[in-house]
NUTOR-85472 format. One record per residue (C-alpha): residue number from 1; residue in one letter; x, y, z. Coordinates in steps of 0.5 Angstrom, whole numbers, plus 2048, in hexadecimal, padded with zeros to 3 digits. Example, Ala and Ser with C-alpha at 12.3 -4.5 7.8 and 13.67 -1.06 7.14 Angstrom:
// residues 2
<node><num>1</num><residu>A</residu><east>819</east><north>7F7</north><up>810</up></node>
<node><num>2</num><residu>S</residu><east>81B</east><north>7FE</north><up>80E</up></node>
***
This chain:
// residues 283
<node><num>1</num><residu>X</residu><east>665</east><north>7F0</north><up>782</up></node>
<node><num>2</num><residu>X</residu><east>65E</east><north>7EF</north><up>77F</up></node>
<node><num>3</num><residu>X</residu><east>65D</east><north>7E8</north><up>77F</up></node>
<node><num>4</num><residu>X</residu><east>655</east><north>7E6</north><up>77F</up></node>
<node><num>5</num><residu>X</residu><east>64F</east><north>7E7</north><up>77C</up></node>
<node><num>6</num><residu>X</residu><east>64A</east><north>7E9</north><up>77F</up></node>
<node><num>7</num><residu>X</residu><east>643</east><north>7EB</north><up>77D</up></node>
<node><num>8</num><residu>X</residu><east>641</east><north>7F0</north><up>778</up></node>
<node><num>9</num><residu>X</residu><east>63B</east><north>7F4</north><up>77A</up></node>
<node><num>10</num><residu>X</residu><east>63B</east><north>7FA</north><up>776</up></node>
<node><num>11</num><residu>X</residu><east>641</east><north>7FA</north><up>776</up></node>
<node><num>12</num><residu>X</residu><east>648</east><north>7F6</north><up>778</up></node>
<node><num>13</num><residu>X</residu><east>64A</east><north>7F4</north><up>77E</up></node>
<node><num>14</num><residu>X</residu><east>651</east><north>7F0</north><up>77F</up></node>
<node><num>15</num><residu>X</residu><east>654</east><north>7EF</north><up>786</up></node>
<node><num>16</num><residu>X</residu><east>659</east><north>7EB</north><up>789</up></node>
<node><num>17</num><residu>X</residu><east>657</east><north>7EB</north><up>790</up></node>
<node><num>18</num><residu>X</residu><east>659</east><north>7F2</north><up>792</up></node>
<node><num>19</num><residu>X</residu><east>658</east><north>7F6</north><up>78D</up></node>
<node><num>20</num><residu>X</residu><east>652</east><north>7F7</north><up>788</up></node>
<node><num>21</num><residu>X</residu><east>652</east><north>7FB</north><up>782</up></node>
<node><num>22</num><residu>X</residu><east>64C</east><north>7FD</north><up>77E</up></node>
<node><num>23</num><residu>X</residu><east>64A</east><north>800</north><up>778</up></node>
<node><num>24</num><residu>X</residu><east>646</east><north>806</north><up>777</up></node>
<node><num>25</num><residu>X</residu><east>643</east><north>805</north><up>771</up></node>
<node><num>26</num><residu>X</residu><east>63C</east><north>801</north><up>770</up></node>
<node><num>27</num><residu>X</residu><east>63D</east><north>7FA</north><up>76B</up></node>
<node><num>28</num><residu>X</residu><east>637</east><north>7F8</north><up>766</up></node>
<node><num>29</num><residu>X</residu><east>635</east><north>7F0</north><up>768</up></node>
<node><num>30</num><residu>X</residu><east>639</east><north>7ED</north><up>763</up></node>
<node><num>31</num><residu>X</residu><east>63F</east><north>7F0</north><up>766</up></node>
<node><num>32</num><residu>X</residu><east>63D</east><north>7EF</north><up>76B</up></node>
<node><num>33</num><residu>X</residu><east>63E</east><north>7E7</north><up>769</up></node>
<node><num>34</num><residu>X</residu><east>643</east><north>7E8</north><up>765</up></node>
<node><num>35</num><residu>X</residu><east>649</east><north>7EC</north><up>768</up></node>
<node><num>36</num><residu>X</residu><east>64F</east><north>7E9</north><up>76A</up></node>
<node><num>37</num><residu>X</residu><east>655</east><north>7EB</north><up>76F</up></node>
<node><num>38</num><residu>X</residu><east>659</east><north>7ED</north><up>769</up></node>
<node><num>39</num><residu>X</residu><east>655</east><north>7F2</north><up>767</up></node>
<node><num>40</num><residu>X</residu><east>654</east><north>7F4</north><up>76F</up></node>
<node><num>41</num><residu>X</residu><east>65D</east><north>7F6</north><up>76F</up></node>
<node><num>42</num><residu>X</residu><east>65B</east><north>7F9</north><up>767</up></node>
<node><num>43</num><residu>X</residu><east>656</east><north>7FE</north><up>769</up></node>
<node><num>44</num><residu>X</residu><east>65A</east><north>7FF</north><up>770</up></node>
<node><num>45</num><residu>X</residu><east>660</east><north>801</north><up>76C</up></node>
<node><num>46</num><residu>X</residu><east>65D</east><north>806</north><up>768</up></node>
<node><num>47</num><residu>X</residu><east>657</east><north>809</north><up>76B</up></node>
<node><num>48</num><residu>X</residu><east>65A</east><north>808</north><up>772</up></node>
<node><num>49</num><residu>X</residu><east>654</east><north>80E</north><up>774</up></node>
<node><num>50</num><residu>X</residu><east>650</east><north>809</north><up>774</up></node>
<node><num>51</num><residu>X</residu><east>652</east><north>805</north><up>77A</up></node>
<node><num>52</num><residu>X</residu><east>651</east><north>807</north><up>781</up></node>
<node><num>53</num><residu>X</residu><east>655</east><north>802</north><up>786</up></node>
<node><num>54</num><residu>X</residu><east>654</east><north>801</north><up>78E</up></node>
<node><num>55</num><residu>X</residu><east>655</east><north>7FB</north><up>793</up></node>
<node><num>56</num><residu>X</residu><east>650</east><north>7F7</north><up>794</up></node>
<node><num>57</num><residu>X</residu><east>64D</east><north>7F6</north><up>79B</up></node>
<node><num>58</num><residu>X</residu><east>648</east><north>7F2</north><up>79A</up></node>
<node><num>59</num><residu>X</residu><east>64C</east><north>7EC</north><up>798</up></node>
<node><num>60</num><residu>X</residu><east>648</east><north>7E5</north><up>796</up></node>
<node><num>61</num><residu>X</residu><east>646</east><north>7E2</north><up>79C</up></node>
<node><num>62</num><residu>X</residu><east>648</east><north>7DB</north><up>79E</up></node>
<node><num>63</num><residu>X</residu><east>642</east><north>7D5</north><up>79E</up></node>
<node><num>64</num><residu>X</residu><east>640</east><north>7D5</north><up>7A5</up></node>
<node><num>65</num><residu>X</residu><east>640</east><north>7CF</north><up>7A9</up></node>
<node><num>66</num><residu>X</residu><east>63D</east><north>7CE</north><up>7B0</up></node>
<node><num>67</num><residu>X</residu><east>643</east><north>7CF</north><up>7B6</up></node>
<node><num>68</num><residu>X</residu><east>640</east><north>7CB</north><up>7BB</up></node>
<node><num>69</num><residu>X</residu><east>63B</east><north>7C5</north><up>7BD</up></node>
<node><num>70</num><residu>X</residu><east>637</east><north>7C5</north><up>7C2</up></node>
<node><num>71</num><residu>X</residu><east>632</east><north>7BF</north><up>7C4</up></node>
<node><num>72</num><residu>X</residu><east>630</east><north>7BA</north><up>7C8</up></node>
<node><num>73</num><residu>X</residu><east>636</east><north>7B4</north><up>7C9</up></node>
<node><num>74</num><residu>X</residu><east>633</east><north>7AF</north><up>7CE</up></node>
<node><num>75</num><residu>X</residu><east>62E</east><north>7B3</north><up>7D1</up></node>
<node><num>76</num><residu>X</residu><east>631</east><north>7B9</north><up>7D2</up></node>
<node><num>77</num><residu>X</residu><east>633</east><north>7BF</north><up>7CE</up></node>
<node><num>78</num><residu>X</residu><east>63A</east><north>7C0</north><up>7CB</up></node>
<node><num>79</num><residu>X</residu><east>63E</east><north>7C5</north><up>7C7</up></node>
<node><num>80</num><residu>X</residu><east>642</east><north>7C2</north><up>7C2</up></node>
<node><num>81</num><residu>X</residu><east>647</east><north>7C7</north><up>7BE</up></node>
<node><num>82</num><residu>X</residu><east>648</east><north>7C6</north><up>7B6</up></node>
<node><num>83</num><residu>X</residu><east>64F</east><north>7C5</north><up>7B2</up></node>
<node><num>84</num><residu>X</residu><east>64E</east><north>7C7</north><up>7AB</up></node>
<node><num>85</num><residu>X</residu><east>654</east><north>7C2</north><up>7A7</up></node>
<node><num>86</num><residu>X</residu><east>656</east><north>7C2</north><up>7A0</up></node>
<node><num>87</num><residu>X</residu><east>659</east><north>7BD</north><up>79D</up></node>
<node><num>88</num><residu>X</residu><east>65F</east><north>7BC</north><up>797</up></node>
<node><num>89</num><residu>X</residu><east>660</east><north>7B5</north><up>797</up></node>
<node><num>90</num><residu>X</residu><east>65B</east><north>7AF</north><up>796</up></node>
<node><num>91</num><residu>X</residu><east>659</east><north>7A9</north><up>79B</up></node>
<node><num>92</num><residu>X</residu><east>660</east><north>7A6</north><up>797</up></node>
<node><num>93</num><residu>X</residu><east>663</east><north>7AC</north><up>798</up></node>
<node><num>94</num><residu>X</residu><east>663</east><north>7AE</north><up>791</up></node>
<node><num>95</num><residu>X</residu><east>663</east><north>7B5</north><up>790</up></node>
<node><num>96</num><residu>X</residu><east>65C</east><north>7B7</north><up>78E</up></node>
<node><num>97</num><residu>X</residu><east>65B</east><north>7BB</north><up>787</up></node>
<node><num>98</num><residu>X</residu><east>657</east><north>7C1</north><up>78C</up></node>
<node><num>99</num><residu>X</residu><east>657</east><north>7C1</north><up>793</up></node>
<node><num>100</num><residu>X</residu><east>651</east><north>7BE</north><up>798</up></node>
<node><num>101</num><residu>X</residu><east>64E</east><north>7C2</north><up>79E</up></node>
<node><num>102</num><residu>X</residu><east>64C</east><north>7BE</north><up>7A4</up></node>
<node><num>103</num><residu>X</residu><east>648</east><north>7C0</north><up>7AA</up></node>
<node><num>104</num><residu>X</residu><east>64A</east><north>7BD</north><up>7B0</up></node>
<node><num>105</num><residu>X</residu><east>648</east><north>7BD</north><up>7B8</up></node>
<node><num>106</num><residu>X</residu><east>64E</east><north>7BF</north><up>7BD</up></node>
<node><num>107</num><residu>X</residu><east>64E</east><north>7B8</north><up>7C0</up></node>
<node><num>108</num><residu>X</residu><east>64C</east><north>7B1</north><up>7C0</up></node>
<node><num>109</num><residu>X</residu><east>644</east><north>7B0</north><up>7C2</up></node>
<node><num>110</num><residu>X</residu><east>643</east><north>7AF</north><up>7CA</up></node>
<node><num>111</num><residu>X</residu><east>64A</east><north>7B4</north><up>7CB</up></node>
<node><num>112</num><residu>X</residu><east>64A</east><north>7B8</north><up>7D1</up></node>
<node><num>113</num><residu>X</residu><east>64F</east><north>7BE</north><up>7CD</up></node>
<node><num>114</num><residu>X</residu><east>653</east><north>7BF</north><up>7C7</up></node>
<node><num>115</num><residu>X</residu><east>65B</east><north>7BD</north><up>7C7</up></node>
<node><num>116</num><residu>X</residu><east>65E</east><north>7C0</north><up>7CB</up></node>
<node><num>117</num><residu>X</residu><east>664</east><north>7BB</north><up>7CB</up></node>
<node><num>118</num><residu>X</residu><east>667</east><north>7B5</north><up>7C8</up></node>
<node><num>119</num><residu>X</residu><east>664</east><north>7B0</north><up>7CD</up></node>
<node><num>120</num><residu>X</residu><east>65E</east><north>7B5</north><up>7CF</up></node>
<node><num>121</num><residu>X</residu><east>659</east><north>7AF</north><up>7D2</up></node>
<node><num>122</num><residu>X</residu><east>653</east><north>7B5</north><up>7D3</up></node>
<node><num>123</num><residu>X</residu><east>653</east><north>7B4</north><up>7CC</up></node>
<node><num>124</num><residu>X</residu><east>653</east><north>7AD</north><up>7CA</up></node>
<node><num>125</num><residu>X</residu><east>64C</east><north>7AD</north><up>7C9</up></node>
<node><num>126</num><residu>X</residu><east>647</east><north>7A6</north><up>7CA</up></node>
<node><num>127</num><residu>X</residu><east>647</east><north>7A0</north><up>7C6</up></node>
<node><num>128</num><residu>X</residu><east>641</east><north>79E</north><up>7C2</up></node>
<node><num>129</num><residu>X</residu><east>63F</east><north>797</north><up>7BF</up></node>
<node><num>130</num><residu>X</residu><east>63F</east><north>798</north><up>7B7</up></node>
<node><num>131</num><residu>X</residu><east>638</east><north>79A</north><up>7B5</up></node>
<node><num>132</num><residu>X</residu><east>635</east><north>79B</north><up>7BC</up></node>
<node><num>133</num><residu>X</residu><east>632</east><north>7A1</north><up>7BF</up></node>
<node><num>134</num><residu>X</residu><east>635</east><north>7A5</north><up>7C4</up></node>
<node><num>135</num><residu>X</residu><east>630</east><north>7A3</north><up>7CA</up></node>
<node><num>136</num><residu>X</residu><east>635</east><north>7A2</north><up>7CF</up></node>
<node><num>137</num><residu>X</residu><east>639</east><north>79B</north><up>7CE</up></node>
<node><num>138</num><residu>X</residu><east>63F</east><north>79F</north><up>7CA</up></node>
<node><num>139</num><residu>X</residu><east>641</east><north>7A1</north><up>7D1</up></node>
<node><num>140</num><residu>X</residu><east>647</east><north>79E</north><up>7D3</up></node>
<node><num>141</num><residu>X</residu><east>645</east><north>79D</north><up>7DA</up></node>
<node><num>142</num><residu>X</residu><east>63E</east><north>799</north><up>7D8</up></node>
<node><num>143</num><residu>X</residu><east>63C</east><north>792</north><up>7DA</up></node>
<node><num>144</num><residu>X</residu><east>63C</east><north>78C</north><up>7D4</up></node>
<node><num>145</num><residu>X</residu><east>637</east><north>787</north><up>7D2</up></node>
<node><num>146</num><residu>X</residu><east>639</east><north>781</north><up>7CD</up></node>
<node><num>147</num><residu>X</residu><east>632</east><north>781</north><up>7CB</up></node>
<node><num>148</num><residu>X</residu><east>632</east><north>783</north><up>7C3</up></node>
<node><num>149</num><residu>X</residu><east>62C</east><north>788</north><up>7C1</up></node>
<node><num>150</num><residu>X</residu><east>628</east><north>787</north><up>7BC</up></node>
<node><num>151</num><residu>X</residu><east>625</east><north>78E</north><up>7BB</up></node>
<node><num>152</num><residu>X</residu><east>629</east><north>794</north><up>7B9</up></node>
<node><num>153</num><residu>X</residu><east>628</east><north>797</north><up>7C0</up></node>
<node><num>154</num><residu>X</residu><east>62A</east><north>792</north><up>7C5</up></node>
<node><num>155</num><residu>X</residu><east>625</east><north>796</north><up>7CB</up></node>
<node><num>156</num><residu>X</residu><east>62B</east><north>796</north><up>7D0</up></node>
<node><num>157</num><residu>X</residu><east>632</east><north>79A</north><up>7D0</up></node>
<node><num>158</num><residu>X</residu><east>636</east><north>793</north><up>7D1</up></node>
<node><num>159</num><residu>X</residu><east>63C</east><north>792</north><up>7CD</up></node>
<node><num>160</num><residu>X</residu><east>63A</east><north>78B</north><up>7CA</up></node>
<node><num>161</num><residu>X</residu><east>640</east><north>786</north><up>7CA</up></node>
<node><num>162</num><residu>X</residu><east>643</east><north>77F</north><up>7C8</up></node>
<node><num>163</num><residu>X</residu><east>63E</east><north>77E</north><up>7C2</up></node>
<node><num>164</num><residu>X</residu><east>63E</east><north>779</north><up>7BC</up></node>
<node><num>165</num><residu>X</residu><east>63F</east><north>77D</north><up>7B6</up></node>
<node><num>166</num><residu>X</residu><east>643</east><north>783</north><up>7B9</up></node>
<node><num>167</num><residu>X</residu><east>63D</east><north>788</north><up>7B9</up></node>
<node><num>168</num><residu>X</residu><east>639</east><north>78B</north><up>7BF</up></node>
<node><num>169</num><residu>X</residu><east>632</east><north>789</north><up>7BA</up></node>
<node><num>170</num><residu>X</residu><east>630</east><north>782</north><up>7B8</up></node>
<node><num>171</num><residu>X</residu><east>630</east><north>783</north><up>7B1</up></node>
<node><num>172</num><residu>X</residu><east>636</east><north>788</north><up>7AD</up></node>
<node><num>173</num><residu>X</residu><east>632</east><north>78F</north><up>7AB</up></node>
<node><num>174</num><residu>X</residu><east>637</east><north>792</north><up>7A7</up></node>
<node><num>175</num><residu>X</residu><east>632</east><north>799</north><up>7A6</up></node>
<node><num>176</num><residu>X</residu><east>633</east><north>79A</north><up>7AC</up></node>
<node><num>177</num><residu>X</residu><east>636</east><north>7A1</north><up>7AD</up></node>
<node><num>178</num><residu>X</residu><east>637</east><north>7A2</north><up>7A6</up></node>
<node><num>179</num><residu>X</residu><east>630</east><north>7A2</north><up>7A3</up></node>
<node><num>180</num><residu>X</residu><east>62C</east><north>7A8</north><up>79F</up></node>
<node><num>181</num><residu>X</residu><east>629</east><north>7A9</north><up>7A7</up></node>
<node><num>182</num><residu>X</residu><east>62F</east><north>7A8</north><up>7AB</up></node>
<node><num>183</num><residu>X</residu><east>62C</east><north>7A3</north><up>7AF</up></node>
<node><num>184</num><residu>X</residu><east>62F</east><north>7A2</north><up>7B6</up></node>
<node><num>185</num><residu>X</residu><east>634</east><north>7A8</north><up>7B5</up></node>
<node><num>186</num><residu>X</residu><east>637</east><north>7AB</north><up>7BB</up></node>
<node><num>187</num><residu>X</residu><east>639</east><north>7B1</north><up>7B8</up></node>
<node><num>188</num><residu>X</residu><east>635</east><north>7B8</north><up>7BA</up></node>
<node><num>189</num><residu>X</residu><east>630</east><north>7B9</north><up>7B4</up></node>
<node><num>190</num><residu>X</residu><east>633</east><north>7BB</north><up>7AD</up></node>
<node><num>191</num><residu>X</residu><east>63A</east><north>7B8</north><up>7AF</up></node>
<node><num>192</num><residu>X</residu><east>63B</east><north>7B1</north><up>7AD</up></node>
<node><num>193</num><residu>X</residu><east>641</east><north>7AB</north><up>7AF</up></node>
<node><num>194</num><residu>X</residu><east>646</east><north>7AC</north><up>7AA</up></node>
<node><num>195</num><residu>X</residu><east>647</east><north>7A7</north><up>7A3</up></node>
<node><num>196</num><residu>X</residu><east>64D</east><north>7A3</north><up>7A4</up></node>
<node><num>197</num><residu>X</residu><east>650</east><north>7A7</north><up>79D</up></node>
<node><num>198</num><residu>X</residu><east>64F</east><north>7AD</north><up>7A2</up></node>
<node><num>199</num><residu>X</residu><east>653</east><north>7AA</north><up>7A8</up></node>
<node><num>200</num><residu>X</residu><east>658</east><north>7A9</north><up>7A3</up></node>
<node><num>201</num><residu>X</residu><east>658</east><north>7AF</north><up>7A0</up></node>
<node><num>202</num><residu>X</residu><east>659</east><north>7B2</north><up>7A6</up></node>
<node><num>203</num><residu>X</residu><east>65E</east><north>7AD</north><up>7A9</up></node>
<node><num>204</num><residu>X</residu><east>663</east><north>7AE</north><up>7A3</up></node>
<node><num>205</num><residu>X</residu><east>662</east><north>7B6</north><up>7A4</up></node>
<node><num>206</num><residu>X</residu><east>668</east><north>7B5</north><up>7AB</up></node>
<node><num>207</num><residu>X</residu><east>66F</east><north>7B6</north><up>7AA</up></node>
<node><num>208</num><residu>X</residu><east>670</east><north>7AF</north><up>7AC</up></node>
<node><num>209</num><residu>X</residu><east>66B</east><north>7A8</north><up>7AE</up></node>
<node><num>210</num><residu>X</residu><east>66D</east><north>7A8</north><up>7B5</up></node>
<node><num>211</num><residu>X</residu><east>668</east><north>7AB</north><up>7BB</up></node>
<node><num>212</num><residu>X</residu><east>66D</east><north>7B0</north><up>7BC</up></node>
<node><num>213</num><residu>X</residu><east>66B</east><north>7B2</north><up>7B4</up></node>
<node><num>214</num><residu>X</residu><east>664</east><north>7B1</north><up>7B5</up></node>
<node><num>215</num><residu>X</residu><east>665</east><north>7B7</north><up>7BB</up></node>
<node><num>216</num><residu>X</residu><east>668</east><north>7BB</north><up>7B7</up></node>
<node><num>217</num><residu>X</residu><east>661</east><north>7BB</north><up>7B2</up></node>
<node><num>218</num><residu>X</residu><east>65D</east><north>7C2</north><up>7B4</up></node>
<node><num>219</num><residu>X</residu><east>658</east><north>7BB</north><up>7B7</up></node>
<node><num>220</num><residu>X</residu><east>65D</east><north>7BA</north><up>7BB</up></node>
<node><num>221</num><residu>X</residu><east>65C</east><north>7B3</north><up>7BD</up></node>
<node><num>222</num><residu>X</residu><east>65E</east><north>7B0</north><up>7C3</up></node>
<node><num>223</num><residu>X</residu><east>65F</east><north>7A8</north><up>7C6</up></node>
<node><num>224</num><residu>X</residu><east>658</east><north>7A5</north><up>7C8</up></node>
<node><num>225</num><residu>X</residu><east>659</east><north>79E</north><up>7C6</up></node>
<node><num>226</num><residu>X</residu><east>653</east><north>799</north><up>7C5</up></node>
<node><num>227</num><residu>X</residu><east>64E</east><north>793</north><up>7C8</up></node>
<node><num>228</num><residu>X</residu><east>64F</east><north>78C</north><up>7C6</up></node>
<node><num>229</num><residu>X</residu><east>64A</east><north>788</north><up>7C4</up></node>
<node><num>230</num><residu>X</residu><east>649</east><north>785</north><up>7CC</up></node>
<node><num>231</num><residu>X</residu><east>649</east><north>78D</north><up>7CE</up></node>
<node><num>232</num><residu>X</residu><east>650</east><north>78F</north><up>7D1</up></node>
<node><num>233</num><residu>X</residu><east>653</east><north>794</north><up>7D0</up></node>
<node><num>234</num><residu>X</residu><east>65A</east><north>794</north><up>7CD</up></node>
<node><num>235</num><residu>X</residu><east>65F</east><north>79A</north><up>7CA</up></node>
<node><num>236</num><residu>X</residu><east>65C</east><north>7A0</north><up>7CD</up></node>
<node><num>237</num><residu>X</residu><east>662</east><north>7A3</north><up>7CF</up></node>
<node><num>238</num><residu>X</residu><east>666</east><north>7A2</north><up>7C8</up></node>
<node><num>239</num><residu>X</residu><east>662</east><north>79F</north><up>7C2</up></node>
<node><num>240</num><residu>X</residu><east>65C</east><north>7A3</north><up>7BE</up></node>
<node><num>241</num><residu>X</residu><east>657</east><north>79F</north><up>7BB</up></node>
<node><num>242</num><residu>X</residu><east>650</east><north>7A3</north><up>7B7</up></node>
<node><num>243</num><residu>X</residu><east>64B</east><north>7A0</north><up>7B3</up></node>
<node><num>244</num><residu>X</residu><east>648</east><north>7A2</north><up>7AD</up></node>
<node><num>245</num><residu>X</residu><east>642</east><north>7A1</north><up>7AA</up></node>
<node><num>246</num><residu>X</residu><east>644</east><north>79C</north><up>7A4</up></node>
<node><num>247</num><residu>X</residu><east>642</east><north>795</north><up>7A6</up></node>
<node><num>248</num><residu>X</residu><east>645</east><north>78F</north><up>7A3</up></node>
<node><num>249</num><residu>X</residu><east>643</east><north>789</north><up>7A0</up></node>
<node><num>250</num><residu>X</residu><east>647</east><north>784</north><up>7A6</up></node>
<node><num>251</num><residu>X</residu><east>642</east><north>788</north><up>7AA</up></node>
<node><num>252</num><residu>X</residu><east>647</east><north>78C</north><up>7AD</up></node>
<node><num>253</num><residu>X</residu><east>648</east><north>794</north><up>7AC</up></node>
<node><num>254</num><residu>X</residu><east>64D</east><north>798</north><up>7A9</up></node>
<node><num>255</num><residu>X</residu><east>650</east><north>79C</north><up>7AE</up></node>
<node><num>256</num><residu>X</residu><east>657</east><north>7A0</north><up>7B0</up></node>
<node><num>257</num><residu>X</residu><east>65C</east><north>79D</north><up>7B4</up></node>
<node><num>258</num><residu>X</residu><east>661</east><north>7A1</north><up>7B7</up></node>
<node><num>259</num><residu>X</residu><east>667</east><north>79D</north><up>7B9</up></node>
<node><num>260</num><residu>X</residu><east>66B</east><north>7A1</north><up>7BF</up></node>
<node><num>261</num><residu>X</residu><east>672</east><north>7A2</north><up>7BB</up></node>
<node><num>262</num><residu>X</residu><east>673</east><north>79E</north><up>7B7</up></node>
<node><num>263</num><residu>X</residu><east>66C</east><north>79E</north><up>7B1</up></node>
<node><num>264</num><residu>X</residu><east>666</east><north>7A0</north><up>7AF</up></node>
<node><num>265</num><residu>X</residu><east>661</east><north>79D</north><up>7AA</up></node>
<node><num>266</num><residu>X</residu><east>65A</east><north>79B</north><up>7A8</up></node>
<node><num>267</num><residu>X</residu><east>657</east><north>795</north><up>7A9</up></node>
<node><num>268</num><residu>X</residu><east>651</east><north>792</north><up>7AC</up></node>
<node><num>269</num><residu>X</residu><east>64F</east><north>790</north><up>7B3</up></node>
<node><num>270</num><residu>X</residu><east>64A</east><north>78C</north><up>7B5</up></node>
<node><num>271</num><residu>X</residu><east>644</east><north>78F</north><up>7B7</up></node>
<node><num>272</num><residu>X</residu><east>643</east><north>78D</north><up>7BE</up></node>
<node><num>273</num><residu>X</residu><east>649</east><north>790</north><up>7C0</up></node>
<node><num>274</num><residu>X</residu><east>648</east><north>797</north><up>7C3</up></node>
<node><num>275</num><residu>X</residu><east>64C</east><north>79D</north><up>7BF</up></node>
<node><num>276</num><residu>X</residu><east>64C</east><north>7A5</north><up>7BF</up></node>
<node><num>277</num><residu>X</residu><east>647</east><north>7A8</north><up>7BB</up></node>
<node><num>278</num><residu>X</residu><east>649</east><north>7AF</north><up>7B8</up></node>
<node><num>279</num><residu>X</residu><east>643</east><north>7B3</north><up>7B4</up></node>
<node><num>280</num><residu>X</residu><east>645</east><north>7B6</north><up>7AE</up></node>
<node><num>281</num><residu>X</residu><east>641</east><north>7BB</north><up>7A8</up></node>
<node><num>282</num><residu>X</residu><east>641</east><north>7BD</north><up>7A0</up></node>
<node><num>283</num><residu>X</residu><east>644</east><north>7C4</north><up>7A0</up></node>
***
């Protein structure tokens, strides 16, 4: 059946995907501007000589978007594999009035490879310190240091530990990761970490909030666990923890938790602790 209007350019095209019909008849401007679909099924019932009808194999194509990522990731070159993601439910689970796309990195940053299985431990990724650069600490295996830093780049890849305000800095810097100039972002240029909406949105897109829901996502999130504030690591095997890019004003950061079995949520972390990062895009 005729459904969408198409274009009219000397004449009128209507098509609904795979079939395009035009009329062999030159319009003036101001019919042009003013014709409706009406007067397209009037004049195709009585002047149906008119009308020449074929498949269209030259369909709209579909926005375009990059496939894969390749960049350097510790000082090596890395190929990461893009996922492209829409979403009918807001970060409350509400369902949306018209669909959100996403594009996201296949794993989590410092993975060796995409999920294969459930407790895939190749693709867990590393741990970052919110809003700190990726120089070497987010390593699960790095040295620690109790010694807060000052500046934005610590100058050494230790994973900084045991600090009074919960925060690898002296001072909070909420613009870190988030600001105009993506400062100290992990993510391959143009990607970015995701806002705690996005996270949301994406974690009431699973069948169910369990890590077992949150492998079924075409993210296919897997086990990766975190590293506390004195720089141990727990849960690897069982729990997920991902930041996002929000601050909040207790000086944690919002991140999604993935609690085994039993839940996941949004909450906040404290920015010393060591957390997954996975970099997302606007489609």
């Amino acid at each position: 059946m005729l459904q969408n209007f198409v274009k009219i350019n000397n004449g009128i095209s209507y098509s609904n995907d795979p079939v395009v019909c035009r009329v062999s008849i030159l319009l003036t401007p101001m019919a042009k501007n003013t014709i409706m679909k009406k007067h397209f099924f009037l004049l195709l019932l009585f002047l149906p000589g008119l009308f020449s009808c074929k498949k269209d194999n030259n369909p709209p194509s579909e926005k375009d978007y990059p496939k894969v990522v390749v960049f350097n990731y510790n000082g090596e070159p890395v190929t990461y594999n893009v996922i492209k993601k829409i979403y009918y439910k807001d970060s409350k689970g509400i369902s949306l009035s018209s669909p959100v796309t996403k594009l996201w990195l296949d794993r989590n940053l410092g993975a060796g490879r995409a999920a294969m299985v459930k407790n895939d431990t190749l693709a867990s990724g590393d741990l970052f310190q919110w809003g700190r650069l990726a120089d070497g600490y987010q390593k699960r295996n790095s040295e620690t240091t109790d010694t807060a830093s000052v500046n934005i780049n610590p100058g050494h890849n230790k994973f900084i530990v045991n600090t009074a305000n919960s925060d690898w800095l002296v001072a909070w810097n909420d613009s870190l990761w988030n600001d105009q100039h993506n400062t100290n972002c992990p993510c391959p240029n143009g990607l970015r970490v995701p806002t705690v909406e996005e996270l949301g949105m994406e974690m009431y897109s699973w069948g169910s909030l369990t890590m077992d829901g949150a492998y079924s996502s075409t993210l296919k999130w897997v086990p990766g666990g975190d590293r506390d504030g004195a720089g141990h690591i727990y849960y690897s095997t069982y729990w997920a923890f991902i930041w996002s890019s929000t601050p909040e004003s207790n000086g944690e950061a919002g991140s999604l938790a993935i609690i085994g079995g039993s839940t996941a949520e949004i909450n906040g972390s404290p920015r010393s602790f060591g957390l997954s990062v996975r970099c997302i895009k606007d489609f």
